[in-house]
C-alpha positions as CSV (number, residue, x, y, z in Angstrom):
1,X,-28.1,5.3,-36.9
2,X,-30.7,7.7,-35.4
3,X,-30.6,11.4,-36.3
4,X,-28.8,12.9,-33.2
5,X,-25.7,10.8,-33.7
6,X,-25.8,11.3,-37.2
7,X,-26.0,15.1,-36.5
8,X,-22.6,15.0,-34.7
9,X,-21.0,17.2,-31.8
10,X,-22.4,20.5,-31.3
11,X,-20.4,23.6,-31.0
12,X,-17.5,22.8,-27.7
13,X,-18.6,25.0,-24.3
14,X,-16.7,24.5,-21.1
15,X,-18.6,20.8,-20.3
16,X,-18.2,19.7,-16.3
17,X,-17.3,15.9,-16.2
18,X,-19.9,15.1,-13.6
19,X,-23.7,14.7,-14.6
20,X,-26.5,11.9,-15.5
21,X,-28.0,11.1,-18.8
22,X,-31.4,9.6,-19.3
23,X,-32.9,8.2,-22.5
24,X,-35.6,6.1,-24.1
25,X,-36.6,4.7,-27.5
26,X,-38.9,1.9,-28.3
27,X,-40.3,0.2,-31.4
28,X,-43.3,-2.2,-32.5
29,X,-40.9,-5.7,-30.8
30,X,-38.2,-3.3,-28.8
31,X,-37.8,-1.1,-25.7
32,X,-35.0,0.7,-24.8
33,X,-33.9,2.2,-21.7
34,X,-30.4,4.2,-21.5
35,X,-28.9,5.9,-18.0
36,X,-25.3,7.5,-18.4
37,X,-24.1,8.9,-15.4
38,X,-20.5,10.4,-15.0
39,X,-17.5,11.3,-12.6
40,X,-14.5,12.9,-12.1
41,X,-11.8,10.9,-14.3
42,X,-7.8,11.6,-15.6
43,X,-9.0,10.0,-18.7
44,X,-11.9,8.4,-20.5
45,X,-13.2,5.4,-19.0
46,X,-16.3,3.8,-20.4
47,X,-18.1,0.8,-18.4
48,X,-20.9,-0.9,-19.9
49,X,-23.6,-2.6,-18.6
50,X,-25.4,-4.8,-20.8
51,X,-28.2,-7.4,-21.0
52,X,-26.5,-10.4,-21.8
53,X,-28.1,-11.2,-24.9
54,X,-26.7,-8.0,-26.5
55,X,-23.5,-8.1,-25.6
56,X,-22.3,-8.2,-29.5
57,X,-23.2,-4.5,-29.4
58,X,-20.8,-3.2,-26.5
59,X,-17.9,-2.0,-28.8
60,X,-20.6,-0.2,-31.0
61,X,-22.0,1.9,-28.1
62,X,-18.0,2.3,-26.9
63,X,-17.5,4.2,-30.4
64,X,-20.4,6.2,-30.4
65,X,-19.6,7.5,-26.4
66,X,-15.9,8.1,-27.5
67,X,-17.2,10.4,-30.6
68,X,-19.3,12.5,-27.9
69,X,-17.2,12.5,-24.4
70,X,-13.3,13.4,-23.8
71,X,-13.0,12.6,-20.1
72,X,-14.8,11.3,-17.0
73,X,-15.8,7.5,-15.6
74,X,-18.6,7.3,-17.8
75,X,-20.9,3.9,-16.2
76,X,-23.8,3.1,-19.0
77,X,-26.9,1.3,-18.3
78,X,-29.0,-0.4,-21.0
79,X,-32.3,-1.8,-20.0
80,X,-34.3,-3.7,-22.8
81,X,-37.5,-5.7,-22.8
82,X,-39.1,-7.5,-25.9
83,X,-42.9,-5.9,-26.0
84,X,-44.7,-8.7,-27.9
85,X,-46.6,-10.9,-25.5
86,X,-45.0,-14.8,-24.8
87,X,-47.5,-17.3,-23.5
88,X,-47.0,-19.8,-21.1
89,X,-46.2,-22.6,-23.3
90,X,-43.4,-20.5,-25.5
91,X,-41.9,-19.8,-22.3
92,X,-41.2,-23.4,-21.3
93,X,-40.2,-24.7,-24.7
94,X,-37.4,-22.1,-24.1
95,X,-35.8,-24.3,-21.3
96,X,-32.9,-26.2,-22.2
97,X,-31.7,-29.0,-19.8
98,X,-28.2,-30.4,-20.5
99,X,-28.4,-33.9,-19.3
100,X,-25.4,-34.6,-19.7
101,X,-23.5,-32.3,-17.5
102,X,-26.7,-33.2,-14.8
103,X,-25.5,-36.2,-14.8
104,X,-21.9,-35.7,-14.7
105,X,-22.5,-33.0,-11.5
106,X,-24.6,-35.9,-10.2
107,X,-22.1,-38.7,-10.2
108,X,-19.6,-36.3,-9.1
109,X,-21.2,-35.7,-5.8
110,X,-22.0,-39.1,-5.3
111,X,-18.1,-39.3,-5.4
112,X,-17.5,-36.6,-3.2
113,X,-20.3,-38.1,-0.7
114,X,-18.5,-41.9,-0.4
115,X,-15.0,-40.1,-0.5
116,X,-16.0,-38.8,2.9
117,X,-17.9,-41.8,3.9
118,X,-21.5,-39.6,3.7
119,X,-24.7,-40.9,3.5
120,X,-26.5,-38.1,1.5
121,X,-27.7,-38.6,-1.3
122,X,-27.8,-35.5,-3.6
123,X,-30.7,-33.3,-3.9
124,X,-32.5,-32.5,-7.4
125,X,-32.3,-29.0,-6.7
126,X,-28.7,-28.9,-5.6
127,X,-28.0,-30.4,-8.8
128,X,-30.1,-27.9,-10.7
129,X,-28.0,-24.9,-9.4
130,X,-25.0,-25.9,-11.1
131,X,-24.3,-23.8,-14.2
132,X,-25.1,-25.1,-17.4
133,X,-27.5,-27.5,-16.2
134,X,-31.2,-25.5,-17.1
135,X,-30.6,-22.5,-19.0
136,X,-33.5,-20.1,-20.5
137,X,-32.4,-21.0,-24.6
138,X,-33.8,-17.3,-26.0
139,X,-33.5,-16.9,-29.2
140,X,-30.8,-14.8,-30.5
141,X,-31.5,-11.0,-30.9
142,X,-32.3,-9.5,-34.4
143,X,-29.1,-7.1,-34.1
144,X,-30.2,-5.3,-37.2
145,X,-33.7,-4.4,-35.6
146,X,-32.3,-3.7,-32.5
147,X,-29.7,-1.4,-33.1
148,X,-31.8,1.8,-34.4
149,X,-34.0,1.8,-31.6
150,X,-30.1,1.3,-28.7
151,X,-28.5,4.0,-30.8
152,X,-31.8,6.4,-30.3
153,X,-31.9,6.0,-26.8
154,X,-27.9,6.6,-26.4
155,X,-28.0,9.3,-28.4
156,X,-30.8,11.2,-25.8
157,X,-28.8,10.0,-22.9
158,X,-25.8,11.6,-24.3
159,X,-27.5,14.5,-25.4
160,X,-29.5,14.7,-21.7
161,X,-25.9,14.1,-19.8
162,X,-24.1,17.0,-22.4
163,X,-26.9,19.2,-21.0
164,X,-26.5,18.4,-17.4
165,X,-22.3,19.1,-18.0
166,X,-23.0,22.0,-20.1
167,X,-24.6,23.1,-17.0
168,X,-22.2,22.6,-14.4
169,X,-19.3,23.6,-16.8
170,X,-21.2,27.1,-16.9
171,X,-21.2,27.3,-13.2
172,X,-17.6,27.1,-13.1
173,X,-16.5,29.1,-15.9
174,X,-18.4,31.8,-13.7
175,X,-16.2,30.9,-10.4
176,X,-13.3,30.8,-12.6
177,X,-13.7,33.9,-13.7
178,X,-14.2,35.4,-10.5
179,X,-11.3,33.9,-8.7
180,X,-9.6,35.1,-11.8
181,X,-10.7,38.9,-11.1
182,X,-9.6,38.2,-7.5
183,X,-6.3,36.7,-8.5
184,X,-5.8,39.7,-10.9
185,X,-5.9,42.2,-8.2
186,X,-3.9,40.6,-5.6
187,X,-1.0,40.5,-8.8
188,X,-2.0,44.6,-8.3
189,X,-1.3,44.9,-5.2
190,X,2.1,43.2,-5.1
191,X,3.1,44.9,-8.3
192,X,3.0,48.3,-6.7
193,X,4.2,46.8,-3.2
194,X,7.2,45.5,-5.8
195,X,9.4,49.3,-5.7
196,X,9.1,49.2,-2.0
197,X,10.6,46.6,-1.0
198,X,14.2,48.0,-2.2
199,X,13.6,51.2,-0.3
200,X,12.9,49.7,2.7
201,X,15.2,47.4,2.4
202,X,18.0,50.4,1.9
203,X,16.6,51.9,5.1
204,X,16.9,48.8,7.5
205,X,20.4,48.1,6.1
206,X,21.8,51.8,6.9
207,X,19.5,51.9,10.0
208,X,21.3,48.8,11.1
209,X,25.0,49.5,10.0
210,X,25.0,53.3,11.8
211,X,23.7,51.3,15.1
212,X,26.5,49.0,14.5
213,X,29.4,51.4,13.6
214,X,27.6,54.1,16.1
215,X,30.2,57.2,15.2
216,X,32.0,56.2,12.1
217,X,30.9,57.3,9.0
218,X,28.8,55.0,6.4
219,X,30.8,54.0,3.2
220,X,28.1,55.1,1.2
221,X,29.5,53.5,-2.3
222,X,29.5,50.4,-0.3
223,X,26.0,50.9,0.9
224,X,24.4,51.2,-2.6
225,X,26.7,47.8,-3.8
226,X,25.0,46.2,-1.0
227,X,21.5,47.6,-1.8
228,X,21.9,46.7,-5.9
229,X,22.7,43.5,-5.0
230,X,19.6,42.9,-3.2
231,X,17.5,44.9,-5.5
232,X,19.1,42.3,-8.7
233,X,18.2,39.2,-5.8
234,X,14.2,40.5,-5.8
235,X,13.8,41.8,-8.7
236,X,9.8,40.2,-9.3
237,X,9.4,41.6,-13.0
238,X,10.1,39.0,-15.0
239,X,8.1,36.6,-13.0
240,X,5.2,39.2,-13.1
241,X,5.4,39.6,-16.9
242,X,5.1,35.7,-16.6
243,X,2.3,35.5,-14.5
244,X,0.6,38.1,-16.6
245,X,1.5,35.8,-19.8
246,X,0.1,32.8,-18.1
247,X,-3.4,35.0,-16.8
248,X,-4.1,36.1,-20.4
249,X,-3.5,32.4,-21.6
250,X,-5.7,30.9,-19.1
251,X,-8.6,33.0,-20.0
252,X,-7.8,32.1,-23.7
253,X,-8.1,28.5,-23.1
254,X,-11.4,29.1,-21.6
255,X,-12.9,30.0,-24.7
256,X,-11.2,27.1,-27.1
257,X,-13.1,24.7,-28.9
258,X,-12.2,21.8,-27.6
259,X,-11.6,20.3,-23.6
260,X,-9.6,22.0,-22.0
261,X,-9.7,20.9,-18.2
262,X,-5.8,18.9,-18.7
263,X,-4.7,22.1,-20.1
264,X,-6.2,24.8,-17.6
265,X,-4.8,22.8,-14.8
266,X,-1.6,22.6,-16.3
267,X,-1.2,26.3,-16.6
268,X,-2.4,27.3,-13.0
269,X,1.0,24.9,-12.3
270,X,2.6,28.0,-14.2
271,X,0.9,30.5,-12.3
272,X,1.5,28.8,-8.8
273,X,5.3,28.5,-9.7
274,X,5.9,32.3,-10.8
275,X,3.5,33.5,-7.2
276,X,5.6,31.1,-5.2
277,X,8.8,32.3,-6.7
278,X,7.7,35.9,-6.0
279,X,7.4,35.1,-2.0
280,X,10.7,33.5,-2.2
281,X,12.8,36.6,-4.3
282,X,10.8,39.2,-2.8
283,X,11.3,39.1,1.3
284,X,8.9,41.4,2.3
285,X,6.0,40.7,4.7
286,X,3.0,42.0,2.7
287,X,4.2,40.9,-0.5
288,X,4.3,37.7,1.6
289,X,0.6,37.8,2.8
290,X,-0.4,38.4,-0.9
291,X,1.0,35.1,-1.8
292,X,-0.8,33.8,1.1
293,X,-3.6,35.0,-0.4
294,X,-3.3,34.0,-4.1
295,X,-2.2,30.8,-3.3
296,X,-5.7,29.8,-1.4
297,X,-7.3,31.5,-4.7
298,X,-5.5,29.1,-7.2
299,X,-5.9,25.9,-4.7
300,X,-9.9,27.2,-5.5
301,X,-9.1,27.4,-8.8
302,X,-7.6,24.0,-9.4
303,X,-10.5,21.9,-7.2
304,X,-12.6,23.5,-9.8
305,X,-10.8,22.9,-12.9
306,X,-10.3,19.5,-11.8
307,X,-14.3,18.8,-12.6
308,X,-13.9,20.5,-16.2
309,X,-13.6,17.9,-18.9
């Protein structure tokens, strides 16, 4: 195994799940080409594309991509070319021609032909095409040779694709924590537009009843029933100590170890629930426009936590 795999994961940063990976290893008989490139994905999902011939290694590479990558659509590319010169003559002895199955196409069409009363006769080369019938007969690949010099040049692609991700993931830690500052002081502004909204609330309901009831005095005892009620309906604390719960979470996930895109989006489903509980409870028009306002930030925030791996 080459010395980059054996060296293992480096130390977890915020990763984006988008990027392209590029390496290249060759020996004395072998050259190897490797491209990664990834997308957005819910989960891992590894596609390989391999030379015929070395199919035998595909689950090998699978392992090593599942030690290094979490999540993404992960499409890998191996390009491999013998370097030792083949002359003319080792090229043709390579040919293999099953005669048999020739044959058997052969006959077959000459059934087809007089089944529908044809007088065509079939061609050499339509016989040729048929699968099977000339095949290149390579030798089979010394797997213990080539394997080194594959696992080299995965190891840069992964290493070249981490640093692309690494990349982007740093780019949108630094949104995130912006939309996180601007978040932070929209929850501001409703918390001290929070007290308000009884008062005014008190005022509107006695403004309205003394236009109602014109002359007649207020039941005042009543009035403050009426206003506790609505101040125990509105009441936004708890969903703000929630919301401030779920803040101080979020920014700890940011800094974990390990991938943490499924989890950050999880907890901005937290944070949309208590602001769009607090424009239900709280019925006030600027508290309303806040929530306007911090929804479109989280919507932000969750486009860009969907590319974090």
């Amino acid at each position: 195994m080459s010395e980059l795999l054996r060296k293992g994961q480096v130390k977890q940063v915020l990763k984006s799940m988008t990027g392209y990976g590029r390496g290249e290893s060759f020996s004395e008989e072998y050259r190897f080409v490797v491209e990664l490139k990834a997308v957005n994905s819910r989960f891992l999902e590894l596609i390989v594309r391999l030379p015929r011939q070395l199919n035998p290694l595909e689950d090998g590479l699978k392992k090593i991509l599942h030690r290094f990558l979490q999540r993404g659509r992960i499409e890998v590319f191996v390009n491999y070319e013998e370097r030792e010169k083949e002359n003319i003559f080792e090229k043709i002895s390579r040919i293999k021609v099953d005669k048999s199955l020739a044959l058997d196409y052969y006959n077959s069409m000459l059934e087809v032909a007089k089944f529908c009363r044809m007088e065509s006769q079939p061609l050499l080369s339509d016989v040729a095409r048929f699968p099977g019938v000339i095949e290149q007969n390579k030798e089979d690949a010394d797997f213990v040779a080539l394997r080194p010099v594959l696992e080299e040049a995965l190891a840069k692609a992964i290493e070249s694709l981490q640093d692309m991700r690494r990349e982007e993931g740093r780019r949108l830690e630094e949104d995130l924590y912006q939309r996180l500052q601007v978040l932070d002081r929209l929850t501001e502004e409703i918390t001290r537009e929070a007290p308000l909204v009884v008062e005014i609330h008190q005022e509107r309901l006695s403004s309205r009843i003394k236009e109602l009831l014109q002359e007649i005095e207020i039941d005042q005892a009543r009035l403050a029933t009426e206003v506790a009620f609505f101040a125990d309906r509105s009441d936004i604390s708890e969903e703000l100590i929630r919301l401030a719960s779920h803040r101080q979470q979020f920014l700890l996930t940011l800094q974990e170890n390990v991938p943490v895109g499924r989890k950050l989006e999880f907890i901005l489903q937290e944070i949309n629930r208590e602001i769009n509980t607090i424009g239900s409870k709280a019925n006030h028009l600027n508290i309303s426009q806040i929530v306007i306002a911090a929804k479109s930030e989280l919507e932000k925030m969750r486009e860009q936590v969907q590319n974090i791996e």
